[in-house]
Every structure is written in structure tokens, then in C-alpha cells.
C-alpha positions in Angstrom: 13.7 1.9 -21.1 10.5 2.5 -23.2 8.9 3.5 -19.8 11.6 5.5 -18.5 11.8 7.3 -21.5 7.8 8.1 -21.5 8.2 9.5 -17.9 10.9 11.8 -19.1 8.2 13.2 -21.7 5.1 13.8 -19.1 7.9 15.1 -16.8 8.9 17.8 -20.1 5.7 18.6 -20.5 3.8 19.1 -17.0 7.2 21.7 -16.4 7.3 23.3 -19.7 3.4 24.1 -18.9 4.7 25.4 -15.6 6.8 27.5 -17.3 4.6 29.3 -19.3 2.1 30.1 -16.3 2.6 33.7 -14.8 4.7 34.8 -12.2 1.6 35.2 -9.3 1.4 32.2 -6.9 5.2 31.1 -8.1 7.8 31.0 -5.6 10.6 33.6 -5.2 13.6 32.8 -4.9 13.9 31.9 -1.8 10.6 29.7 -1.5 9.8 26.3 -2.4 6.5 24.9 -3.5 5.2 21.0 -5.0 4.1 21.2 -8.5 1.2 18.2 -9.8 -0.3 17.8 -12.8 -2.6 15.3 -14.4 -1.5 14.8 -18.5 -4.1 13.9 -21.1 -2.6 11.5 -23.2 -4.5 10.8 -26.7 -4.0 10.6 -30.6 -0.1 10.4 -29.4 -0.4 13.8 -27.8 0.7 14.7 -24.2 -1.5 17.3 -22.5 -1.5 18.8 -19.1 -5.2 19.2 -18.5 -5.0 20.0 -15.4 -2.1 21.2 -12.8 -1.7 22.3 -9.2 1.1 23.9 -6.7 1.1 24.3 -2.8 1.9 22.6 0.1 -0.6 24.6 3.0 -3.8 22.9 4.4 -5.9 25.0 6.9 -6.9 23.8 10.5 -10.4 22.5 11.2 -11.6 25.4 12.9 -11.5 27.3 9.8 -13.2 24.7 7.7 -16.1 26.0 5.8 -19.9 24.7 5.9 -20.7 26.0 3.1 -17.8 24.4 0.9 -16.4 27.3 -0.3 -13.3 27.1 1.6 -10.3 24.6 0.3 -9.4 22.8 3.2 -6.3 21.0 1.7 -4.2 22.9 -0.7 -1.4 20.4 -1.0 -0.6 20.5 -5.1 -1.9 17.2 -5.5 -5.7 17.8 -4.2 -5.3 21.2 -6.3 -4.5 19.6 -9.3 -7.3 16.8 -8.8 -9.9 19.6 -8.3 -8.7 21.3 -11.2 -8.9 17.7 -13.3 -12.9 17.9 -11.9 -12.8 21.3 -13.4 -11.5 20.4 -16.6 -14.1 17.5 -16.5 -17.5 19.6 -16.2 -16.0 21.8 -19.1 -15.6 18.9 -21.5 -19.0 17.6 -20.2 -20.8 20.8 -21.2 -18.9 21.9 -24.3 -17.5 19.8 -27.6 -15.7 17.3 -26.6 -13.2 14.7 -28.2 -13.0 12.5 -25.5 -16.1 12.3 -24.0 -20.0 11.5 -25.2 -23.5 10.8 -23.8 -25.7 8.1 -24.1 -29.0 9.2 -23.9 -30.4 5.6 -22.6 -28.2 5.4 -19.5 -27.9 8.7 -19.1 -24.1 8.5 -18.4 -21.4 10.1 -20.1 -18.5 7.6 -21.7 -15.1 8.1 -22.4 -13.1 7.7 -24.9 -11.5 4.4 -24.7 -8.8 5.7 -26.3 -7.8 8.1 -23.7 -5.5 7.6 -21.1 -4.4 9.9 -18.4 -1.0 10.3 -16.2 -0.3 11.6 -12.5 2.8 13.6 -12.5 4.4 15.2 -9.2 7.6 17.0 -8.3 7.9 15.7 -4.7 7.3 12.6 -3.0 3.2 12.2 -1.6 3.1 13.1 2.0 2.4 10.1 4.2 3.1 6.4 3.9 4.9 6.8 0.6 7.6 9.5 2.3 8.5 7.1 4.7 11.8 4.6 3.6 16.0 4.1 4.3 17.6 6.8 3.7 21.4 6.0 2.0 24.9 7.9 1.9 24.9 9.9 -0.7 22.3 12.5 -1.7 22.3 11.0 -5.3 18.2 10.0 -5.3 18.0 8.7 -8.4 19.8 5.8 -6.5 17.5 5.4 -3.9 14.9 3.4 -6.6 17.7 1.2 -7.8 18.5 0.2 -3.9 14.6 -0.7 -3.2 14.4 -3.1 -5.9 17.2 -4.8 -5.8 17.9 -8.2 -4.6 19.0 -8.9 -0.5 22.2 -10.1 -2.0 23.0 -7.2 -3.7 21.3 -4.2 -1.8 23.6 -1.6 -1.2 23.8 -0.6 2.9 21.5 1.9 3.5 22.3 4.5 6.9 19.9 3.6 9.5 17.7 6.3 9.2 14.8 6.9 7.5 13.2 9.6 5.3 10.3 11.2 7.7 6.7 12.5 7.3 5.2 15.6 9.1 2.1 13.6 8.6 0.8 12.3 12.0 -1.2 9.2 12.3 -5.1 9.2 12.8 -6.8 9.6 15.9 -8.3 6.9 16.9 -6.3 4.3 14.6 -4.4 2.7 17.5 -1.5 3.7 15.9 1.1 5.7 16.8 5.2 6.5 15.9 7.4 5.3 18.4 9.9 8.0 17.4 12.5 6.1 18.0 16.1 6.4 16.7 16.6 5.8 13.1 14.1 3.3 10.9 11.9 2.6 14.1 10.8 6.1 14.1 7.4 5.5 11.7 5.2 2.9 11.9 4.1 2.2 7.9 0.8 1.5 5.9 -1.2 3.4 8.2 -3.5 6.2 7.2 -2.5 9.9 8.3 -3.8 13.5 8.7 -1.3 16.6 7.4 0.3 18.3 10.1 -0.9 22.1 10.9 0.6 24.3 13.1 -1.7 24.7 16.8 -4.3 23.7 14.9 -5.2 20.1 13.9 -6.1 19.3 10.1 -8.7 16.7 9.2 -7.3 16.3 6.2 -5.5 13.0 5.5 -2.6 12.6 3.4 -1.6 12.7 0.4 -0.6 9.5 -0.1 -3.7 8.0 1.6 -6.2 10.4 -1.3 -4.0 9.2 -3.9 -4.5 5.4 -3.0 -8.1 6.3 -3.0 -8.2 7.7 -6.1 -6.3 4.9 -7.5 -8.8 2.5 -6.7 -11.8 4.2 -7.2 -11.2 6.4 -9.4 -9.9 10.0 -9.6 -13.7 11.5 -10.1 -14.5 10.7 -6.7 -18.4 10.4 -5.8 -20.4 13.3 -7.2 -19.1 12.9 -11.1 -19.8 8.6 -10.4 -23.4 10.0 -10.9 -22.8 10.6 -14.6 -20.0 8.4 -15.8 -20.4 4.9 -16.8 -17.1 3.4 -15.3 -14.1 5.5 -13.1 -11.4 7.5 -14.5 -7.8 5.6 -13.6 -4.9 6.9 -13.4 -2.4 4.7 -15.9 0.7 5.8 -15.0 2.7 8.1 -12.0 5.6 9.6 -12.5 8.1 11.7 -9.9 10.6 14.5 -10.3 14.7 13.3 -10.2 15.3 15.4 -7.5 12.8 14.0 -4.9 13.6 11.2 -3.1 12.0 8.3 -3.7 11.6 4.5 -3.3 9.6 2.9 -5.6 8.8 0.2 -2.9 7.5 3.1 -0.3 5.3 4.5 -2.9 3.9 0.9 -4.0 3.1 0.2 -0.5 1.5 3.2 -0.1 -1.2 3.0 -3.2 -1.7 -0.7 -2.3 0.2 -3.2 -1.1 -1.1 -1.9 2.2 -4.6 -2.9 1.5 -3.9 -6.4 1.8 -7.2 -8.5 -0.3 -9.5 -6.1 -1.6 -12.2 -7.0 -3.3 -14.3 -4.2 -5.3 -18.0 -4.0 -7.1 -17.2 -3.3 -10.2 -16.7 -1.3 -12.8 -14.3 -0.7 -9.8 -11.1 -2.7 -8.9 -7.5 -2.7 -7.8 -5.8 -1.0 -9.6 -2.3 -0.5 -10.0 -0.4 2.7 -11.6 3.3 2.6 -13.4 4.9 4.0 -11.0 8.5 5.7 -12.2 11.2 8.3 -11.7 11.7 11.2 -13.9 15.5 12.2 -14.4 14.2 16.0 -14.8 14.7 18.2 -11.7 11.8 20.7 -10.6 13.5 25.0 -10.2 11.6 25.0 -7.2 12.0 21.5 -5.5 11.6 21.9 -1.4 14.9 22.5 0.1 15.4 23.0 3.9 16.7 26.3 3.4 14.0 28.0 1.6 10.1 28.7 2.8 7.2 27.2 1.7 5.2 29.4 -0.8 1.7 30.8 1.1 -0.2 30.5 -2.4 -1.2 28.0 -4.6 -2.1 27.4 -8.2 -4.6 25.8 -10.2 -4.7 25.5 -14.0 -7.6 24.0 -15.7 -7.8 23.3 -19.7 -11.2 25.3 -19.8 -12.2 27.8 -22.2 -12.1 31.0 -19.5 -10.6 31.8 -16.5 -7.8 28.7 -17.0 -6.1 30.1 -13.9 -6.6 30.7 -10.5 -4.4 31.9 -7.6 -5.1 30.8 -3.7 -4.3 31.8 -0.4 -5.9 30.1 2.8 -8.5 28.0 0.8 -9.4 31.0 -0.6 -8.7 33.5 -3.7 -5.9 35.6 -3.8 -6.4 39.1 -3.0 -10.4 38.6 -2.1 -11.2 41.6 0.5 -13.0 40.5 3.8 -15.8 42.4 2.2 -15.9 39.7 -1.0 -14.9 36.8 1.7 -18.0 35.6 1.2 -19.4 36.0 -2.2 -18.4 34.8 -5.7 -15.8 37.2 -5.8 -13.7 35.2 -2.9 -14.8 31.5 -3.9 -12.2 29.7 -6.1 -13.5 27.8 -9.0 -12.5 24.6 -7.6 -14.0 24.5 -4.2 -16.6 22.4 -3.3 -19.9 24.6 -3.9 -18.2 25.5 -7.6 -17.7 22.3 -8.6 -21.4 21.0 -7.1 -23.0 24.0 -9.1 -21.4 22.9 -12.4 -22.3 19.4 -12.0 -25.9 20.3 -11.1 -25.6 22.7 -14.4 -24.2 19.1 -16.6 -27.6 17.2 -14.7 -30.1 19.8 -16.2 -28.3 20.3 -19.5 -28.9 16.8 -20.2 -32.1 16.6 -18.0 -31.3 14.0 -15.5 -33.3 13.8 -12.2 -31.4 12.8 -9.4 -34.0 11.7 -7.4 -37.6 11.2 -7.9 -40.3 14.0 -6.9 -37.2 16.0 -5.7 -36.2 19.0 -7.8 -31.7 18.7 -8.5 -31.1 22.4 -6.7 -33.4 21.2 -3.7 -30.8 18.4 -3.1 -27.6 19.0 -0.6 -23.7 17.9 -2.0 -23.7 15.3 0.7 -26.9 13.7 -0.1 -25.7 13.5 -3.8 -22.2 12.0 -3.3 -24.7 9.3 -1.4 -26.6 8.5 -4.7 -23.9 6.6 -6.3 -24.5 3.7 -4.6 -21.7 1.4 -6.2 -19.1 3.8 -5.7 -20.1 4.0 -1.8 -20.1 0.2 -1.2 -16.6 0.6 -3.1 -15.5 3.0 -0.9 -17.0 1.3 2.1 -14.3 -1.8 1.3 -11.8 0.1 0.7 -11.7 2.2 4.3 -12.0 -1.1 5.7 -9.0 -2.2 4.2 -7.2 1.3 5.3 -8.8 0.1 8.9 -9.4 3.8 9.2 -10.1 7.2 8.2 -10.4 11.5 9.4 -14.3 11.7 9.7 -15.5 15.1 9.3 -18.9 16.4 10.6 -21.6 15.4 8.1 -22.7 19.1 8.5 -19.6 20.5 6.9 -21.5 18.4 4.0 -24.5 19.5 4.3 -24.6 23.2 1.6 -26.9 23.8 -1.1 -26.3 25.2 -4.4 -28.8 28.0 -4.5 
């Protein structure tokens, strides 16, 4: 009950901040849209540090080699970029949860400090993929997952299904068959787009990276001392959702792993909100073109994006500052290269920080690459993108 009732108040709180957000990039009424936040919970205070709507991802022929293009603007990967955000802020201002030793040249945080993953729809991928059951009452569908065989409630035969398609090259593929054969489960999978392909795998399959790894990712392993985890994950009442899918999908697909530490298996609380989202995906309505991402900075909290790019940016601006959101790639390189000179760390010897590329920097955490190394082993596979698409400056 105690975590049922917790969920209730990150579900209260990530909406409420929703709610107070201004009308551009919202839905109209006859539009849907995901909503994601990530919840700062410390000194008994809930708050959403960082939040993300959207459901578009662009095509790989529009991907960016300069990384100032979002390829995936699903509200989860928003909301994780805008986390990033909000974590070169605290790095560079007065922080409360965050300080630097000046011997490792790592930033520590607060032990004190948790955070939470909240979303209002089901992940995309392996976790959207489970029985479907009579009644359109969802908040049943977690009680039929984990109940016993004896007393599990018939489900139809049919299954809940994913627009996610499986990787190329995986050896994997959905039979499509009538009813529950129609997936194949616990295989990686790329986002659909329409004519043309995404690299970008699913949600489901980021969010079991991040879970084990860490929700930093790479660049920001360079200056922390151990990886942020998520502690808990809560979902909207009016997605469906199996408890089971989603557990499978964040790890009990991995089957043994086996990390360097500080990093490890980890495993989130994973629960149901009874608190509906306004703008929850029906079949009847659109999906919104735009997306938004709230950071808990000190200026420009709020950002608006269409296409990977900013809202209302003319093909003039495409280009420049102007068009770049603060959250794309190059941004977020440029403030971490701002933390590395602030506190004067050199990345690499007789090599000056703005002469290095993002992709040879996410290389220098060594320990976090081996980790990741493991894990994709354990996913058996994974989109590869062309190194080059890596390969930017800062200056």
C-alpha cells in the first residue's frame, strides 16, 4: 500500500507540473501526446526536475552529423535529455545535491537523493507487448499478470501490439500470426517511421539501458563517481500495463549479467498510478507534431520541438543557435566541456578538451564502455549508427 500510495504522489506531481506549463507544444483537443518526467525526491520533497512530451522520431536520412538534430523525440528520451540538462546546471551552479572532490576530480551525489521515472503510457517495445483481457478496465490487467495459474483470470487471445519493429540483423522477426503469436518478446527494436527507417531503438530497450547503467549515459560517466539509478517507475491508470511485460523488458530478458562496478543490475519499483493523463493516446485522436522539454535550470526552463528541431526556427536559422534545441547533442557536449574547464579537468593528455570529438569522449569512460559492452551482449543486439554521425566538434 505504502508503495501504491507513493506512486499516486510522483503521479500528482509530474501532472500538476504539466499543468502549469503553457499551452505551446500541448495537444488540442483532438491530439494525443506521452508525457515523462524524472522526480527529484530529497529532504521529503517531490520534484519534477525534468519532464518530456512527444511521440515522433525522424528517419535516418535526416539524421544530423553535426548532433544538432534530435533523432528520437519520444517523451521519454526528451525527458532524459532534459534530466542531462538539469544535471550540467547543478554541476555549474549551487547545488544541494551535488559536490566535487577535487582529488578524483569527480562530482558526488548526495546520497540522500533519490530519483523516480514517471510516464503516462506504456514504453514502446518489449514492455507494450502482453494478453490483452475483456474489459477495458487496465488497472486489472496488473492484478491478472501476477497472479497465481490457479487463479488467473482468462485473458482474450490477443495481445497488446508494438509499432516497434525488430532489428535488422537480429535474426528475429514477428510471425504476425493471429492473436499472442503475433510478437516474438525480449528482443531489441527500432521505432517505426513512416517510408523511412529510424535507427532509433525503443523505448523500452533505452530504458533497460539506462537502468543498468545508469541514466547519465557515457559523456557525464567522465565526471561522476558512480551512475545515477533510477529507484522507482511508475505508469499512468489509464495505460495498459502488465507489470510482468514491463519487468521482462528492463531485465529479466538479460538473462546473467554480470557488470564492472560501480555498475550492476539493477532493478526499479515498478507500479501503476490510479491517476489518468487529459491527453492519454486514444485511437481516435492524432498524435501531437511537437514536443516538450522542461528542465529545472535557472533560464530558458522550456523548450518547444518540431522534427528534432526548435519550434518556429526559419530555414534561414536551421542551422545556427537560433534552431538548435538546448538538449541536442552538440548543447549538451558544449556544457559538459564548459563543467571540464570550470573545474580544470583534462580529458586527455597533450590534447586541448575543445580539440576532442563527442564520440571520442563518450570512449574515455572506459568502465562504463566495458559495462555497456556486456550488456549489448546480453540484448544479443543493437541499431549501429555510423560512427561519423558521432564524429562533431564543439567549436
Amino acid at each position: 500500500m505504502e508503495n501504491k500510495n507513493f506512486s499516486e504522489q510522483i503521479a500528482h506531481v509530474c501532472e500538476e507540473c504539466f499543468r502549469t506549463l503553457p499551452k505551446c507544444g500541448k495537444p488540442n483537443e483532438k491530439e494525443w501526446t506521452v508525457l515523462s518526467c524524472i522526480v527529484r525526491e530529497f529532504d521529503s520533497e517531490l520534484t519534477v526536475v525534468a519532464l518530456g512530451t512527444g511521440s515522433k522520431c525522424i528517419g535516418r536520412s535526416k539524421m544530423s552529423d553535426r548532433g544538432d538534430v534530435l533523432n528520437d523525440s519520444h517523451a521519454e528520451i526528451i525527458c532524459r535529455r532534459s534530466f542531462l540538462r538539469y544535471i550540467y546546471s547543478q554541476m555549474r551552479g549551487d547545488s544541494d545535491i551535488l559536490s566535487f572532490d577535487e582529488n578524483c576530480k569527480k562530482f558526488c551525489i548526495n546520497s540522500e537523493v533519490q530519483f523516480h521515472f514517471y510516464t503516462s503510457h506504456v514504453p514502446c517495445g518489449d514492455a507494450a507487448i502482453f494478453s490483452k483481457q475483456n474489459s477495458d478496465d487496465f488497472g486489472r490487467i496488473v492484478e491478472d499478470c501476477e497472479e497465481t495459474p490457479s487463479k488467473k483470470v482468462k485473458l482474450d487471445e490477443d495481445i497488446f501490439r508494438t509499432g516497434a519493429k525488430c532489428v535488422d540483423g537480429s535474426g528475429e522477426v514477428d510471425a504476425k500470426l493471429p492473436g499472442v503469436d503475433y510478437h516474438v518478446t525480449g528482443v531489441v527494436r527500432t521505432k517505426p517511421g513512416r517510408g523511412d527507417p529510424t535507427l532509433s531503438v525503443s523505448c523500452s530497450d533505452k530504458l533497460a539501458k539506462w537502468s543498468h547503467l545508469g541514466v547519465q549515459g557515457a559523456l557525464l560517466s567522465n565526471l561522476l563517481d558512480k551512475p545515477i539509478y533510477l529507484s522507482s517507475f511508475t505508469i499512468a491508470g489509464n495505460s495498459p500495463f502488465c507489470k510482468e511485460a514491463l519487468e521482462r523488458a528492463l531485465y529479466a530478458r538479460l538473462g546473467v549479467l554480470s557488470l564492472k562496478g560501480p555498475y550492476r543490475l539493477h532493478k526499479m519499483d515498478v507500479n501503476q498510478s490510479s491517476t489518468a493523463f487529459e491527453y492519454a493516446k486514444v485511437d481516435s485522436k492524432q498524435p501531437c507534431p511537437s514536443s516538450i522539454s522542461y528542465s529545472a535550470v535557472t533560464e530558458n526552463k522550456i523548450e518547444v520541438a518540431v522534427q528534432g528541431r526548435r519550434q518556429g526556427v526559419t530555414k534561414k536559422k536551421r542551422n545556427t543557435e537560433a534552431g538548435r534545441l538546448k538538449i541536442c547533442k552538440l548543447d549538451l557536449f558544449k556544457s559538459f566541456l564548459n563543467v571540464c574547464n570550470e573545474r580544470k579537468i583534462e580529458l586527455k593528455s597533450n590534447c586541448d578538451n575543445i580539440d576532442l570529438s563527442y564520440g571520442s569522449v563518450k570512449l574515455l569512460s572506459d568502465v562504463y564502455r566495458e559495462s555497456w559492452r556486456e550488456l549489448r551482449r546480453c540484448f544479443k543486439t543493437w541499431s549501429i549508427k555510423n560512427a561519423s554521425l558521432l564524429d562533431f566538434l564543439a567549436k
